[in-house]
C-alpha positions as a printed Julia matrix, in Angstrom:
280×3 Matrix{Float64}:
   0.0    0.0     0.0
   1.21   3.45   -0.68
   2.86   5.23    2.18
   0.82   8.58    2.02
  -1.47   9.34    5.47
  -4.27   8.09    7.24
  -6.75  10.47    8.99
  -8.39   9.59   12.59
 -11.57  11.27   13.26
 -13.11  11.38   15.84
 -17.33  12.34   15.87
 -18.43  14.14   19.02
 -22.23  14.26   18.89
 -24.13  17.36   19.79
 -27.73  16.28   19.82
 -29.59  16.43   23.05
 -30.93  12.75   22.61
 -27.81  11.24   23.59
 -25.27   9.5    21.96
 -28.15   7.62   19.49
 -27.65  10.61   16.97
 -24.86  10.9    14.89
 -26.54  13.22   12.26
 -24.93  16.88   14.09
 -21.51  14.8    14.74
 -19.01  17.27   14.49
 -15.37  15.51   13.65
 -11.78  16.0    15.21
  -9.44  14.7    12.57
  -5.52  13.52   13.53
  -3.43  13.19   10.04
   0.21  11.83    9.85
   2.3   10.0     7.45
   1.39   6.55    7.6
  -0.61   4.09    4.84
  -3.18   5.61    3.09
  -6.11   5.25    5.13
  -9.1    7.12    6.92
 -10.29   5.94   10.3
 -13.48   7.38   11.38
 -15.38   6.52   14.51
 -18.5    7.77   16.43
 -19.82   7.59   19.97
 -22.11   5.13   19.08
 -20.15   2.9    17.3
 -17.6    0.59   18.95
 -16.61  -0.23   15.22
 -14.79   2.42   12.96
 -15.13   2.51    9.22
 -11.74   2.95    6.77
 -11.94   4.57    3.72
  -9.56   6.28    1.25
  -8.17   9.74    1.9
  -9.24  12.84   -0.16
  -6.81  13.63   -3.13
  -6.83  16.99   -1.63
  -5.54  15.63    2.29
  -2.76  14.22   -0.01
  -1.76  17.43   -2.01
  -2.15  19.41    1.35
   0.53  16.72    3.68
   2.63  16.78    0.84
   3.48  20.15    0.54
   5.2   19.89    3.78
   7.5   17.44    3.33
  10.89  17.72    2.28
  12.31  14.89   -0.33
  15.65  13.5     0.33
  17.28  14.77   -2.48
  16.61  18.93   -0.78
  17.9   17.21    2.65
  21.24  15.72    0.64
  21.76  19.16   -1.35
  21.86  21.19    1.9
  24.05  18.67    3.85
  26.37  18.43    0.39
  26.44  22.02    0.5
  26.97  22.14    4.35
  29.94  19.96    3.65
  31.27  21.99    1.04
  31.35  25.05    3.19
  33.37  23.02    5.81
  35.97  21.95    3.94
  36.37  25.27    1.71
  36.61  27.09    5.18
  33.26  29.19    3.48
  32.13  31.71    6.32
  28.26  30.74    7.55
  27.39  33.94    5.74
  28.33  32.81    2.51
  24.58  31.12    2.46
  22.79  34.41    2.42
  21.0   34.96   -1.07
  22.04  31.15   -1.95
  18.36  30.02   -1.48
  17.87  32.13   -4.6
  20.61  31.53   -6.56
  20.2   28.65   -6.83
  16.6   28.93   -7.68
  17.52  31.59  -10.97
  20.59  29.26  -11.87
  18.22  26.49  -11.79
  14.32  27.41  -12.49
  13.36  24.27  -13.98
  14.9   22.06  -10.34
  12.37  20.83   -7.83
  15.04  20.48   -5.68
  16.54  24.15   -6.01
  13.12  25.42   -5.33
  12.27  23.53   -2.12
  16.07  24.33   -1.18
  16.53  26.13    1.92
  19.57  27.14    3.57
  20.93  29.99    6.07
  23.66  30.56    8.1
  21.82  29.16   11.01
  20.87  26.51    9.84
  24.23  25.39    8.6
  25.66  26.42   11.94
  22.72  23.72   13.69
  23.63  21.13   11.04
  27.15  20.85   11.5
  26.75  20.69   15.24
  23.87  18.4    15.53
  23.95  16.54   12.78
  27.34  16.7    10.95
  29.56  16.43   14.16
  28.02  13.38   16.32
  27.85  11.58   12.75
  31.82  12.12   12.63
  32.33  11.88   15.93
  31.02   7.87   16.27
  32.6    7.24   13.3
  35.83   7.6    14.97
  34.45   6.59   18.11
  34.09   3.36   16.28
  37.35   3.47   14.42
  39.52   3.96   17.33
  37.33   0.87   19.39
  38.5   -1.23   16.41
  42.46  -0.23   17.47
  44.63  -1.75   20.17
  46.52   1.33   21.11
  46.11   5.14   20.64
  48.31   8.15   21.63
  46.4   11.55   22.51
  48.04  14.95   21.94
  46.62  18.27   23.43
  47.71  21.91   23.48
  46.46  24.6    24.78
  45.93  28.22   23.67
  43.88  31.23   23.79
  40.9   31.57   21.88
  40.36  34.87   20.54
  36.59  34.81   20.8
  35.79  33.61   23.92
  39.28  35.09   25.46
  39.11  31.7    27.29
  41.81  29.12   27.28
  40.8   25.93   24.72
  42.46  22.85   25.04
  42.14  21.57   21.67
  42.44  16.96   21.74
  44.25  14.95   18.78
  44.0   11.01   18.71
  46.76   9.34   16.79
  46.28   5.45   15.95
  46.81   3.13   13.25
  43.59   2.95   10.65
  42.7   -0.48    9.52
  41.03   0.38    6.6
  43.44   2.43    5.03
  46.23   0.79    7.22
  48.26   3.47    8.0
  48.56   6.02   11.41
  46.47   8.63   11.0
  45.86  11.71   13.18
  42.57  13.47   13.98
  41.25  16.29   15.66
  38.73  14.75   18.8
  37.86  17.29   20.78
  38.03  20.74   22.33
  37.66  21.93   25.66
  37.66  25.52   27.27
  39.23  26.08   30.24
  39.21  29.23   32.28
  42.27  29.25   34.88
  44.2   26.3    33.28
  45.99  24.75   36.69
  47.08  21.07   36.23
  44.37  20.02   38.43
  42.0   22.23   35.56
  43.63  20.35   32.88
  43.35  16.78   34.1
  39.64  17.39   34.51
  38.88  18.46   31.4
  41.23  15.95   29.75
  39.27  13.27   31.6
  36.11  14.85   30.57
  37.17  14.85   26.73
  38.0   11.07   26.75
  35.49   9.75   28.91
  34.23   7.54   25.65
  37.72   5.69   25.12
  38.92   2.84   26.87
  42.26   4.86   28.75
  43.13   0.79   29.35
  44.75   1.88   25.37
  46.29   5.02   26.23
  49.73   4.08   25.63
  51.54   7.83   25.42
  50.12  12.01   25.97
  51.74  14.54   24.01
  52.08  17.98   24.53
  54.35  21.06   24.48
  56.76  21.89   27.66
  55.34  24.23   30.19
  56.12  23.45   33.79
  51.87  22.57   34.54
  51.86  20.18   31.63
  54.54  18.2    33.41
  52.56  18.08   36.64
  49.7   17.12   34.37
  51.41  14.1    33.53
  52.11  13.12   37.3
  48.93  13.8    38.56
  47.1   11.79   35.01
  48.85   8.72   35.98
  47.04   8.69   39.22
  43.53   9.44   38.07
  43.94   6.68   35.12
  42.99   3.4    36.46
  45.05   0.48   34.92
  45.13  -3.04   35.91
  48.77  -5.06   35.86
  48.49  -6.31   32.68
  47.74  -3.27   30.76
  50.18  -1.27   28.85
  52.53   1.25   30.66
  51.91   5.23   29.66
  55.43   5.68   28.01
  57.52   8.72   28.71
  58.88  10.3    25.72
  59.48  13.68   26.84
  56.64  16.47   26.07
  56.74  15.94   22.46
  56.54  12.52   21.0
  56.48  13.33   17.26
  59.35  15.65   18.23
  61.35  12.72   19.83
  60.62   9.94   17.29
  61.2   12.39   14.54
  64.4   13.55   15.6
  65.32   9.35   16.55
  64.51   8.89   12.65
  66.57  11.75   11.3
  69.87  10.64   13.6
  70.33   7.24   12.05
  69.53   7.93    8.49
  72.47  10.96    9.15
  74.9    8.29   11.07
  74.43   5.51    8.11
  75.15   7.4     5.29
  78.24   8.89    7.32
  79.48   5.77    7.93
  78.71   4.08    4.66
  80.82   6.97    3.19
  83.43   6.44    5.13
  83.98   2.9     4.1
  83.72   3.95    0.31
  86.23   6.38    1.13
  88.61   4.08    2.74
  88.17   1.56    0.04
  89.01   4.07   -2.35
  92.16   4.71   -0.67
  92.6    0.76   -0.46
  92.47   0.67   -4.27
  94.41   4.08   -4.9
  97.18   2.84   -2.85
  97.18  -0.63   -3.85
């Protein structure tokens, strides 16, 4: 059956006789998307009688709903704006533009889209979408490292921790990096920091934490001390390693010595067989 509406009325009878009369009924109707059906009942029958909607009840619901391709349009668009760092008021007028590009588009017509809206899109719809796909990326992952860094945001002239989550992707199998989180701090103490940390990752397992990164100042370091303690880790789980404040820093800088040291010493032993062979 065609998924259109179905209309439930209800007959409230007016006549002084009682509830015998059903001629001065007057009817409450309830419509919603459902099969196309009409339910109509009185007070003196237990028994309701179904019947097809009006063609105009149809053309009347209709107008008010929104197909999927206007919904994908403004969430393509949405998307667009995101990653072309477009300011929310680069929507204003779009609505029509898009309509006098387009005149001959149901879609473009029924298309509505303003900077509010795109701002309530992204953060209820686009963002938690993201956000448990990672969620559920990460889960998949033995290990994770988290790096966080602090710094004033202009707007709010609060402090804003902003959270990265570095782990190895199984679907493209390599280590990726993403941004999972922000928080905004107000007098950033270590004790501040670790709550808000704890706050941000409260959907990991920490059990997987295996290192923190962050930049040098003095309260990170006691951040570190006192984030040990508030963790909760069982014997057998892996030990927070201790790379110093940066650990891209340190493993880059690991990477860059040996390369350095091999190719001195393989050059050495050319040059020394070149003397070999020179001499000899």
């Amino acid at each position: 059956m065609a998924s259109t509406q179905y209309s439930l009325n209800f007959s409230a009878s007016t006549s002084a006789a009682g509830p015998s009369s059903t001629s001065d009924s007057v009817p409450i109707a309830m419509t919603s998307t459902t099969s196309a059906l009409l339910v109509t009942t009185t007070l003196d029958s237990s028994t309701p009688s179904i019947t097809e909607p009006t063609t105009d009840a149809r053309i009347g619901l209709t107008s008010f709903l929104h197909k999927d391709d206007v919904t994908k349009a403004e969430i393509m668009w949405t998307l667009k704006t995101v990653m072309s760092n477009y300011s929310y008021s680069s929507a204003t007028g779009l609505n029509e533009l898009l309509r006098t590009m387009f005149p001959d588009s149901d879609t473009a017509k029924k298309f509505q889209l303003s900077s509010k809206k795109m701002a309530y899109i992204i953060r209820f719809g686009l963002a938690p979408y993201f956000n448990s796909k990672l969620l559920s990326e990460v889960k998949k992952c033995d290990h994770f490292v988290l790096a966080f860094d602090e710094s004033l945001n202009k707007v709010t002239q609060h402090g804003q921790m902003d959270i990265h989550i570095r782990f190895f992707d199984k679907c493209s199998e390599k280590v990726s990096t993403r941004y999972f989180g922000s928080q905004f701090l107000g007098h950033a103490t270590a004790d501040d920091l670790v709550i808000n940390f704890v706050e941000a990752i409260k959907d990991l397992n920490s059990r997987q934490l295996t290192q923190i990164s962050m930049d040098g100042p003095s309260v990170n370091w006691s951040f570190i001390d006192k984030i040990k303690d508030k963790l909760v880790r069982d014997p057998g789980d892996p030990v927070l390693l201790d790379l110093g404040s940066c650990s891209l820093h340190i493993v880059h800088g690991a990477f860059q010595t040996v390369p350095k040291n091999l190719i001195s010493g393989i050059c050495n032993v050319k040059r020394s067989y070149h003397c070999l062979e020179v001499g000899g």
